[in-house]
BAKOL-802621 format. One record per residue (C-alpha): residue in three letters; x, y, z. Coordinates in pm, whole numbers, padded with zeros to 5 digits, always signed. Example, Ala and Ser with C-alpha at 12.3 -4.5 7.8 and 13.67 -1.06 7.14 Angstrom:
! BAKOL-802621
ala+01230-00450+00780;ser+01367-00106+00714;
//
This chain:
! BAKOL-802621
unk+00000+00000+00000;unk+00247+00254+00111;unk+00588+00279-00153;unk+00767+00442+00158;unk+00779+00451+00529;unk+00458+00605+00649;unk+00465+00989+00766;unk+00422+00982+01133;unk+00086+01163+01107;unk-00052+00899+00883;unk+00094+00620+01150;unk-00095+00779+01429;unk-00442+00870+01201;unk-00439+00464+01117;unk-00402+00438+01512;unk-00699+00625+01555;unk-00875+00441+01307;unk-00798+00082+01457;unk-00928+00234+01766;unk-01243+00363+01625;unk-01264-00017+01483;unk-01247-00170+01852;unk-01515+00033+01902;unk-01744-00188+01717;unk-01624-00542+01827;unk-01544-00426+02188;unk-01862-00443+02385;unk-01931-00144+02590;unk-01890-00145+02976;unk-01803+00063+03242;unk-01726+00065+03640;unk-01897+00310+03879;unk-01658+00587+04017;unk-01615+00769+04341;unk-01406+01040+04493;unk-01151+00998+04774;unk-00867+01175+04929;unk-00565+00975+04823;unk-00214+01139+05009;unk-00429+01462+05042;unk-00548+01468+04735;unk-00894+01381+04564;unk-00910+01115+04340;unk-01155+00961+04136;unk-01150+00590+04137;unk-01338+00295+04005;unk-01534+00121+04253;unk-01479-00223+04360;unk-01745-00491+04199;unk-01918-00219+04023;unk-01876-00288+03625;unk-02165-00337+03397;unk-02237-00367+03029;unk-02346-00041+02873;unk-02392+00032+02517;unk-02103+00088+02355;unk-02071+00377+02088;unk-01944+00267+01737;unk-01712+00539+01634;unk-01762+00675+01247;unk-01718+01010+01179;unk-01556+01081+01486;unk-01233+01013+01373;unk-01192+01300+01132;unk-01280+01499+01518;unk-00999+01314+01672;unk-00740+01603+01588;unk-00999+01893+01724;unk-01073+01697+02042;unk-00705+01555+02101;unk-00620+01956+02055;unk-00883+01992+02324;unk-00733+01744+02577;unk-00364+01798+02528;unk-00406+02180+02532;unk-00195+02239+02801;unk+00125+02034+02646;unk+00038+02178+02310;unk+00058+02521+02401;unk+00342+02461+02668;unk+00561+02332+02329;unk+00488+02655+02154;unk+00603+02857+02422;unk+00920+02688+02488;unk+00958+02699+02122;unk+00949+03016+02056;unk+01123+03149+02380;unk+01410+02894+02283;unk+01451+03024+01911;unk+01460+03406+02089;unk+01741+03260+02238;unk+01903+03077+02003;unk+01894+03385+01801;unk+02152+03546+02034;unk+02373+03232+01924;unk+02391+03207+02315;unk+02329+02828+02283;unk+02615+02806+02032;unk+02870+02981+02242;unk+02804+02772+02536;unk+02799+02458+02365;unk+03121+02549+02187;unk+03321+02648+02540;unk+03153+02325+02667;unk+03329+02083+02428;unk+03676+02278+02490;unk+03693+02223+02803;unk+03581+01840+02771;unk+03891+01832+02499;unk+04094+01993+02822;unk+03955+01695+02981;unk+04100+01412+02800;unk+04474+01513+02888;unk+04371+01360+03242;unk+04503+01001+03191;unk+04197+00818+03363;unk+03975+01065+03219;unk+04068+00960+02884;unk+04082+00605+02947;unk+03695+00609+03085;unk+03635+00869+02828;unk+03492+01201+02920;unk+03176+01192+02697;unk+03111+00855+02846;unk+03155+01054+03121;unk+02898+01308+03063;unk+02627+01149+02895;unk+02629+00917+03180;unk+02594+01207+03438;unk+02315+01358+03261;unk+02139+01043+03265;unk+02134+00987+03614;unk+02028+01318+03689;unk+01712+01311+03452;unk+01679+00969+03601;unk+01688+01096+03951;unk+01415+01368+03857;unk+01204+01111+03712;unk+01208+00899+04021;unk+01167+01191+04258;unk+00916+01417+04124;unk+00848+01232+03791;unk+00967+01481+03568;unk+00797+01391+03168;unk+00622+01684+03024;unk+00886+01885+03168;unk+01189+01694+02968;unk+01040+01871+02652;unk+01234+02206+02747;unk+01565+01996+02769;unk+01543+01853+02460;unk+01627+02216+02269;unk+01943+02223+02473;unk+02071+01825+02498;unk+01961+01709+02085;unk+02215+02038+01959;unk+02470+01920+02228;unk+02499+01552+02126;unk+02494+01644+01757;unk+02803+01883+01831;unk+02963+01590+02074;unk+02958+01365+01705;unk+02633+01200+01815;unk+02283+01185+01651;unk+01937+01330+01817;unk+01826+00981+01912;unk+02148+01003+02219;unk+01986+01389+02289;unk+01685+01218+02329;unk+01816+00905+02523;unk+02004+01208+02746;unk+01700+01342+02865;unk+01370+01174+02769;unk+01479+00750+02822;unk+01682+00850+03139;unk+01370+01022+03296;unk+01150+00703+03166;unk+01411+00490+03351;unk+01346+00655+03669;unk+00970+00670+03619;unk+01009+00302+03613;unk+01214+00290+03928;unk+00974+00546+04086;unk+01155+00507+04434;unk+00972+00852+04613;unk+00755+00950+04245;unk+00414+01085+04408;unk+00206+01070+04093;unk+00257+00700+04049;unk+00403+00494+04391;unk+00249+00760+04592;unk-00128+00726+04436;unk-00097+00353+04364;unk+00022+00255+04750;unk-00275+00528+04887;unk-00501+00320+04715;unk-00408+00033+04813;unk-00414+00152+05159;unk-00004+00099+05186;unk+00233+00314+05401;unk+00384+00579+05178;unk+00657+00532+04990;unk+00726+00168+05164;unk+00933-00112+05007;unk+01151+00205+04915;unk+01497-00023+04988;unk+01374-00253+04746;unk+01239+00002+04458;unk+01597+00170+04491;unk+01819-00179+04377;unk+01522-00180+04122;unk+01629+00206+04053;unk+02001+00127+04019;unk+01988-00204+03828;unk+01763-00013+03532;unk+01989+00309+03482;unk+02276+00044+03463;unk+02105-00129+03213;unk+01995+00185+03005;unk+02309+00366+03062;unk+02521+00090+02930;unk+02302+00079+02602;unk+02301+00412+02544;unk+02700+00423+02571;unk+02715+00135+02354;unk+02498+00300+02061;unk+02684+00647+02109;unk+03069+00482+02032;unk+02882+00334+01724;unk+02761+00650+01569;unk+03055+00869+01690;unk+03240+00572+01488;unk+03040+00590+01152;unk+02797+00899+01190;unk+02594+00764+00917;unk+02494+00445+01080;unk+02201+00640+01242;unk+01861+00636+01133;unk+01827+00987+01148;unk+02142+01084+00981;unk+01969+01261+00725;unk+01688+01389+00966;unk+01984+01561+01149;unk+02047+01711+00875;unk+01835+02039+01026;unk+02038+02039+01341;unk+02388+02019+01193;unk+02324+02334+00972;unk+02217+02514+01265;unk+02566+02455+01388;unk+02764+02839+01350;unk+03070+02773+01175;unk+03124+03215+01258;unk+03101+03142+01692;unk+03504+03236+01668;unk+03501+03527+01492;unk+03173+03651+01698;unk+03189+04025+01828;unk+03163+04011+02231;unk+02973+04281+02391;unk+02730+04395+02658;unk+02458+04634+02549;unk+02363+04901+02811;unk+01961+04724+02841;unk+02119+04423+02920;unk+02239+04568+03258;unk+01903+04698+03298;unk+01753+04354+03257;unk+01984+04223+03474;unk+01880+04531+03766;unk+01519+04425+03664;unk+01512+04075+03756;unk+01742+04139+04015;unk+01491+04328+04217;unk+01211+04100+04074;unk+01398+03808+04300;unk+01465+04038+04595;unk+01046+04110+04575;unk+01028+03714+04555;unk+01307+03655+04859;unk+01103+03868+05084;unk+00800+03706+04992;unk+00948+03371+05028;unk+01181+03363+05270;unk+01191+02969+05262;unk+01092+02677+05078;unk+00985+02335+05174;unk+01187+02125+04956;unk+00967+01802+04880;unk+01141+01480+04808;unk+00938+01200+04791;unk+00687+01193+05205;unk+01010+01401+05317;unk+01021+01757+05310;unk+01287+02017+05400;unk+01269+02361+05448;unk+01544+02568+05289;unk+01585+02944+05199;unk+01603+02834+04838;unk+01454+03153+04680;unk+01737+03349+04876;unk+02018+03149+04784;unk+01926+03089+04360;unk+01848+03472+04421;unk+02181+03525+04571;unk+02368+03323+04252;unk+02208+03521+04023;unk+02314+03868+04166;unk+02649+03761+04176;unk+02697+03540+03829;unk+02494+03748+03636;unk+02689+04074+03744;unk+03025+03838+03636;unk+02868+03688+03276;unk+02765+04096+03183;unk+03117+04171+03202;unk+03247+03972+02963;unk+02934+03930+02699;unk+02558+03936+02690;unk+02603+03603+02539;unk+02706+03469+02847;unk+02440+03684+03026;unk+02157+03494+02820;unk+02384+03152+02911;unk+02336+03245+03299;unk+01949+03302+03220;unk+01911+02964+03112;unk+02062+02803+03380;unk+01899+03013+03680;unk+01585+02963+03443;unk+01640+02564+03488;unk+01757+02588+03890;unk+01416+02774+03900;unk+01201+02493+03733;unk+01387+02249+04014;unk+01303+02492+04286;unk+00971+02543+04170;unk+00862+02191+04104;unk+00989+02068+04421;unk+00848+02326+04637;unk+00599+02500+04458;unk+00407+02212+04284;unk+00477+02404+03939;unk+00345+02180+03626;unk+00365+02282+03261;unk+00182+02639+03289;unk+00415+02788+03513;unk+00726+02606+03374;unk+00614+02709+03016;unk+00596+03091+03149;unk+00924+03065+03317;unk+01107+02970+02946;unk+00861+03234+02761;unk+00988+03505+03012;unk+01381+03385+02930;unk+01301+03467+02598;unk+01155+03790+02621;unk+01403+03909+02883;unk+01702+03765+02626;unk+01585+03915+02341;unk+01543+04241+02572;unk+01906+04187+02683;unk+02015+04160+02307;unk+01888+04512+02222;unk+01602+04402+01975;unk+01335+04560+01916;unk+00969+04452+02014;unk+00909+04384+01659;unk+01228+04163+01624;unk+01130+04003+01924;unk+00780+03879+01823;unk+00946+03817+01481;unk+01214+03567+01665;unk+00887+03398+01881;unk+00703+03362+01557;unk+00967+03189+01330;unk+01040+02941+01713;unk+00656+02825+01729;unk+00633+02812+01315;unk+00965+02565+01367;unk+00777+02394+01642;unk+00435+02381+01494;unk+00429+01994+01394;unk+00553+01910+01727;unk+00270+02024+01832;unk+00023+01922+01592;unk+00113+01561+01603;unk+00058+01562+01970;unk-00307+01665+01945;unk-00331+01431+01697;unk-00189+01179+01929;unk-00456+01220+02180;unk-00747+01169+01949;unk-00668+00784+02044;unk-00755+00775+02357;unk-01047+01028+02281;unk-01222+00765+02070;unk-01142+00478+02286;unk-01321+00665+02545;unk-01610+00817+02363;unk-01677+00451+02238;unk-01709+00352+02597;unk-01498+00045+02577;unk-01176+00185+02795;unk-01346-00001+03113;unk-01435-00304+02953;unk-01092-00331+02810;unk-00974-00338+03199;unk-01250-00545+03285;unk-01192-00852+03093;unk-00827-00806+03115;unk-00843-00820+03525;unk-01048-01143+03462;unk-00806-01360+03273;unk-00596-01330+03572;unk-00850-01628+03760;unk-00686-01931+03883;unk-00302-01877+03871;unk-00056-01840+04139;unk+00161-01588+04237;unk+00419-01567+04022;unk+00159-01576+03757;unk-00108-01361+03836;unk+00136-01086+03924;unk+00328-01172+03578;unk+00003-01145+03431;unk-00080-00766+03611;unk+00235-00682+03476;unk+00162-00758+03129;unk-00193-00593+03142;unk-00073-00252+03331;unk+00226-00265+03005;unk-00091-00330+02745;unk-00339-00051+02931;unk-00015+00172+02925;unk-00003+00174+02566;unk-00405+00315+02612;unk-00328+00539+02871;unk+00005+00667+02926;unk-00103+00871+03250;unk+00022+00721+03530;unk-00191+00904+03797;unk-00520+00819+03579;unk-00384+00423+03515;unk-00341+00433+03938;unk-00656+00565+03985;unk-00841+00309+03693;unk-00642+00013+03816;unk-00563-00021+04171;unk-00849-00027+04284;unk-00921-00356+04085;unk-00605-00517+04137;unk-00560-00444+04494;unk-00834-00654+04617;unk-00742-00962+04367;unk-00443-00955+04520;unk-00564-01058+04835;unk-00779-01333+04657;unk-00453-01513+04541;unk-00220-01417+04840;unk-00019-01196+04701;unk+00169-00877+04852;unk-00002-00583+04762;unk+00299-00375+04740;unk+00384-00655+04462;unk+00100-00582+04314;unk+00236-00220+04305;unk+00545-00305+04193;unk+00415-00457+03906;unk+00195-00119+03819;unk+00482+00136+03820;unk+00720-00113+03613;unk+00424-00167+03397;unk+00351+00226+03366;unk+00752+00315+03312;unk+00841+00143+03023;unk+00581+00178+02715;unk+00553+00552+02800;unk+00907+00537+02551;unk+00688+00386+02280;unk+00332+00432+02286;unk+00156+00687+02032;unk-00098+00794+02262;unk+00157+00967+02499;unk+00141+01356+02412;unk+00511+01378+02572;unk+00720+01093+02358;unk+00549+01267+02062;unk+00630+01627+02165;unk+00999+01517+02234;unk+01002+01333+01918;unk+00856+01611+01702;unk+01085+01900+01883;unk+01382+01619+01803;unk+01277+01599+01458;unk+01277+01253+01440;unk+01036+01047+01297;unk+00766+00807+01491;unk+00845+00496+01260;unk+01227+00545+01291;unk+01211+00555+01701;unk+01018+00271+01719;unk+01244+00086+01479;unk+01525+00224+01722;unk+01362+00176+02054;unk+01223-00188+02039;unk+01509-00378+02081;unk+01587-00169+02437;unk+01227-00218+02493;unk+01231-00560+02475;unk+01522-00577+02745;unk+01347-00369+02959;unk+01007-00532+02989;unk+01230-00888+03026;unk+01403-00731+03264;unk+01089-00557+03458;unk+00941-00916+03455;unk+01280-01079+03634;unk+01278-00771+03921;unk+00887-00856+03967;unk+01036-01221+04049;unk+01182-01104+04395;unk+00871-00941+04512;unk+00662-01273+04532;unk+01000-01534+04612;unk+01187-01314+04878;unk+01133-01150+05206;unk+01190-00787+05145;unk+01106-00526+05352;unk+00773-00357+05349;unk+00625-00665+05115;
//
């Protein structure tokens, strides 16, 4: 039928249209719902017992709606890519980004005179770094939507290291999938999933660390082992000729660049300057949260106090480096803000549209150059975006056919009459399959638990098991499934293809749900604490 590989729209518009088609052999059902305050929060949750056959609603001409209702529901990622978009290109612009990037890689080269440095290898080195730290933000706080705003600043940096945008990607977006897996203190997914099924919080954490640890081993090692293959032979990557667009963005002129500090850009500078001192008084301190632990810390002071003092040091030399020091106090900010402040993708996406207003400020430009600059970032960005509301038009017919319950209904029952090992092999499988459906792992704890928490006492198995085999279940897919707005966002601000990922990502998936399966082993064979 097709003479080439499918456009990535057209692979998620047949998506939607196998959905619409389950629609009409999937009978309709669904499970009664209440609220209840899970970890302080209200939930909505199925209740126990409660499913019945409805009428299910063939879907028809409802898939040609899927874009303008997946637009609907993934408003708030859509718009938050357009805004980092077009701050970023404000930014980039200033060829800010470039100069960094470019003093980056010198001193690395510095680097590889250290004899042990060189023999580990410093890029080894520092993609390995990164990773953990996404990872750790994934297991933490479950950083996702956010790692969309990273991927602007990690895909340019591995195509300069001699790498493709599949290791940017792996950099940011896998390494905060591998801690979502491990999910040692994540709130939205161990947190919900153990308050419903009425577990201390956060328990089994000794356990859900090793589980932490052996998975970023695992993914870092693979990652490593794919980036010495392209740095060998560049075009042995998939996306060679996709990263095409991000190797003639490189500046060949950084060298020869004029250095020099405009006269706004100290004003900025005094401007946000004050802005933090405002903040500082405000908010004096901060309770840091970290999984049920919390620490109070004058955070707002201290970042406040960094700024005051780099920023006065970057203006000195360059507004390049000026616009450099924004982004990074713009990133400790995100960290300070998500941890302590709760911030999610409308705050984070006005923190990166203010960057880019107060950079192209800095730069001198003009209003007009300015909107210009945000215009040609969100044009650049614009299928990113698109493909994501398209995205979520699967789930929207899935749901507006009424057969999401009945999906979880039948799939809970096939788990009758097996044993431990087996029944929580077979939750595993099911919360990978409903994954794929629904990539939100709050929602999936909320439509889930509260069926397989109960079974699990049926068959005598640990609850927090039973747990266990929901977060590894809800980790892995995320890297693969079209319905999640965020692999599509990171994949369409990447500029690599849907078909190409997959063809890339399998393999890795494969070892990881093999791998899931063999940790899940432990949980129902071994005493470990808190099972």
């Amino acid at each position: 039928m097709f003479k080439k590989i499918p456009h990535t729209y057209v692979i998620v518009f047949f998506a939607i249209l196998v959905a619409a088609i389950l629609t009409w052999i999937v009978p309709g059902g669904e499970f009664d719902r209440t609220s209840t305050v899970v970890n302080g929060v209200e939930r909505t949750i199925i209740e126990k017992g409660s499913f019945h056959s409805v009428d299910s609603e063939p879907q028809t001409w409802q898939v040609f709606a899927a874009l303008f209702k997946g637009f609907e529901r993934q408003a708030g990622i859509i718009i938050f890519i357009l805004m980092i978009g077009g701050g970023f290109w404000i930014v980039n612009s200033s060829k800010a980004l470039d100069i960094g990037i470019m003093r980056f890689l010198k001193r690395t080269e510095s680097l590889e005179k250290n004899i042990i440095l060189k023999k580990i290898g410093v890029n080894n080195l520092i993609i390995s770094l990164i990773m953990i730290l996404f990872s750790v933000f994934g297991a933490v706080f479950g950083m996702s939507e956010e790692t969309i705003a990273f991927i602007i600043i990690l895909v340019p940096l591995s195509i300069s290291m001699g790498y493709d945008s599949i290791v940017g990607v792996c950099m940011v977006f896998v390494s905060a999938g591998l801690g979502f897996a491990g999910a040692v203190l994540n709130p939205f997914t161990v947190g919900i999933a153990q308050g419903i099924a009425d577990l201390p919080l956060f328990s089994g954490f000794e356990y859900r660390l090793f589980m932490w640890v052996v998975l970023n081993v695992v993914g870092i090692i693979w990652v490593l082992r794919y980036a010495r293959k392209i740095k060998r032979n560049p075009k042995a990557s998939l996306v060679y000729d996709d990263d095409a667009y991000w190797r003639s963005r490189k500046s060949d002129d950084i060298e020869k660049m004029t250095y020099y500090t405009p006269k706004i850009a100290w004003g900025v500078y005094a401007f946000i300057a004050v802005c933090l001192m405002i903040f500082t008084w405000q908010y004096p301190l901060t309770e840091m949260k970290i999984g049920n632990a919390s620490l109070t810390l004058p955070m707002l002071p201290i970042v406040s106090g960094l700024y005051i003092i780099l920023g006065l040091l970057s203006l000195r030399k360059s507004v390049h480096y000026f616009i450099l020091n924004l982004l990074l106090f713009t990133i400790l900010f995100l960290v300070v803000g998500v941890m302590g402040y709760a911030w999610y993708i409308e705050e984070i996406a006005s923190l990166f549209f203010a960057m880019g207003i107060f950079a192209g400020v800095a730069m001198n430009y003009s209003p007009n150059r300015i909107t210009k600059e945000f215009l040609e970032g969100t044009r650049d960005i614009l299928s990113a975006a698109l493909i994501v509301g398209l995205a979520g038009g699967i789930l929207v017919v899935l749901e507006d056919g009424r057969i999401i319950d009945s999906i979880l209904h039948h799939l809970a029952e096939s788990m009758q009459g097996m044993g431990k090992l087996g029944s929580v092999s077979v939750m595993y499988v099911i919360q990978n399959f409903i994954n794929i459906i629904i990539p939100s792992g709050s929602a999936k704890a909320a439509l889930t638990m509260p069926v397989m928490a109960p079974f699990s006492d049926l068959v005598n198995l640990s609850r927090q098991a039973t747990v266990v085999a929901f977060q590894l279940g809800d980790g892995f897919t995320n890297m693969i499934t079209p319905t999640s707005g965020v692999l599509i966002g990171v994949l369409g601000v990447a500029k690599i293809p849907y078909d190409k990922w997959v063809k890339w990502i399998t393999p890795f998936m494969v070892i990881l749900i093999i791998l899931g399966w063999l940790l899940l082993i432990p949980t129902v064979m071994m005493d470990l604490n808190g099972f």
